[in-house]
N, C-alpha and C positions, 0 to 999 in steps of 0.2 A: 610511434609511441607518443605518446601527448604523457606531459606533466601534470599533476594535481589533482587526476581525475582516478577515483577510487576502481583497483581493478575488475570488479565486480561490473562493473558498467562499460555491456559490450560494446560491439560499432551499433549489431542490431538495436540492444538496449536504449543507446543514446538517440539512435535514429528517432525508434516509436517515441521517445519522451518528447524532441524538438518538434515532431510533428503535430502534436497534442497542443489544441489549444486552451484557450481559457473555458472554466466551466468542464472541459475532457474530465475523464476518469479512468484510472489506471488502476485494476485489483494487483493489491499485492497479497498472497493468501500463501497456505501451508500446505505441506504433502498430502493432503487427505484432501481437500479441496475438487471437486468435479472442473476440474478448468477445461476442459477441452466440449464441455458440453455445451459450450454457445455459437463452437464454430467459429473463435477468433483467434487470434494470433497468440501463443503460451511462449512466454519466457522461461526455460526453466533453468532454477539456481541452484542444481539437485548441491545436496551438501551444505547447502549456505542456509544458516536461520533467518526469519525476517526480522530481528533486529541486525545483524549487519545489512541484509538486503536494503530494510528502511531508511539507515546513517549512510547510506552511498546514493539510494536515488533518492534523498533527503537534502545532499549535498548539491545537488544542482535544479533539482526541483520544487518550482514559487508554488504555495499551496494556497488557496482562492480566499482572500482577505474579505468578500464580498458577503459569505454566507458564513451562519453561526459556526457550523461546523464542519471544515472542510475534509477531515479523517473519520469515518465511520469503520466503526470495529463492528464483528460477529458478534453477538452473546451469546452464554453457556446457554443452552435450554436448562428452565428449572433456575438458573440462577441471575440473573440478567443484570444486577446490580455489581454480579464479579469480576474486579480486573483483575488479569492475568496478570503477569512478570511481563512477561513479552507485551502486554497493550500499553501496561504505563510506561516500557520502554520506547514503544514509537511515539508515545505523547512526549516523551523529554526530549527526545530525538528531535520529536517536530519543531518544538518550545523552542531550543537550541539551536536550530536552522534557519526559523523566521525570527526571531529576538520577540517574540511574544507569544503570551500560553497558549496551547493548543492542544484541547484534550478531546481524545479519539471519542466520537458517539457512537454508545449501542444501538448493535441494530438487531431486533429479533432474527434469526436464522433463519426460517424462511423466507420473511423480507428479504435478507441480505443476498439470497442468490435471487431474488425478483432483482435487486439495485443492480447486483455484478451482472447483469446484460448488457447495461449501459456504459459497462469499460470499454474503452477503445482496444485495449487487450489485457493480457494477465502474465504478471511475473510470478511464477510458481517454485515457491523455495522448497529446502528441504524440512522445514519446520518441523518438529515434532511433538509438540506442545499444541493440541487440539484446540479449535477455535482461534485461531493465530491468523484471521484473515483481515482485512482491511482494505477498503476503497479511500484512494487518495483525489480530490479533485483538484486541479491545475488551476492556477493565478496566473497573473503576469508579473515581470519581473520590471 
């Protein structure tokens, strides 16, 4: 058992995050989410929303200070300028983890499964609130 470390965050979990370098990306996305269609490694957090998924691998993961925007969200089709509850929740999230704003970019939804190829893998929650997906890219710490 280790102390301080949110239980959500398996052995696997913490593995793939430490192995992830700067610039990596790691989809964090929702039940509905095609994750298995790239052929990489799926995390899944069946049961768990990705706002607590996002406040736990938020809590140990630097998110890349380098580029505008290191958190890219899905957007609605049709509606691209809507945030969800759940997106402005991982922007506070993130805000609150790095001490400086950081607000999730939309990304059209087709783009967005063109970008999720280029995660190293995918944590796949139980999210139920559609369009609940997000690409987080790694910093250094």
């Amino acid at each position: 058992m280790l102390k301080n470390i949110d239980p959500l965050l398996s052995g696997d979990l913490l593995k793939l995050l430490t192995e992830m370098g700067h610039g990596d990306i790691v989809a964090l996305v929702d039940r509905n989410f095609p994750a298995y269609r790239y052929g990489k490694t799926v995390i899944r957090l069946d049961g768990v929303g990705v706002e607590a998924a996002a406040q736990a691998i938020l809590s140990v993961f630097p998110v890349d200070a380098f580029v505008e925007s290191p958190i890219e969200r899905m957007q609605i089709d049709d509606q691209p300028d809507t945030v969800t509850d759940v997106a402005a929740a991982v922007s506070r999230i993130a805000t609150a983890a790095e001490g400086r704003e950081i607000v999730a970019l939309g990304v059209e939804r087709q783009e967005f499964y063109v970008r999720a190829a280029s995660a190293q893998f995918l944590v796949q929650t139980g999210e139920t609130v559609p369009y609940s997906c997000f690409l987080l890219r790694k910093g250094v710490v």
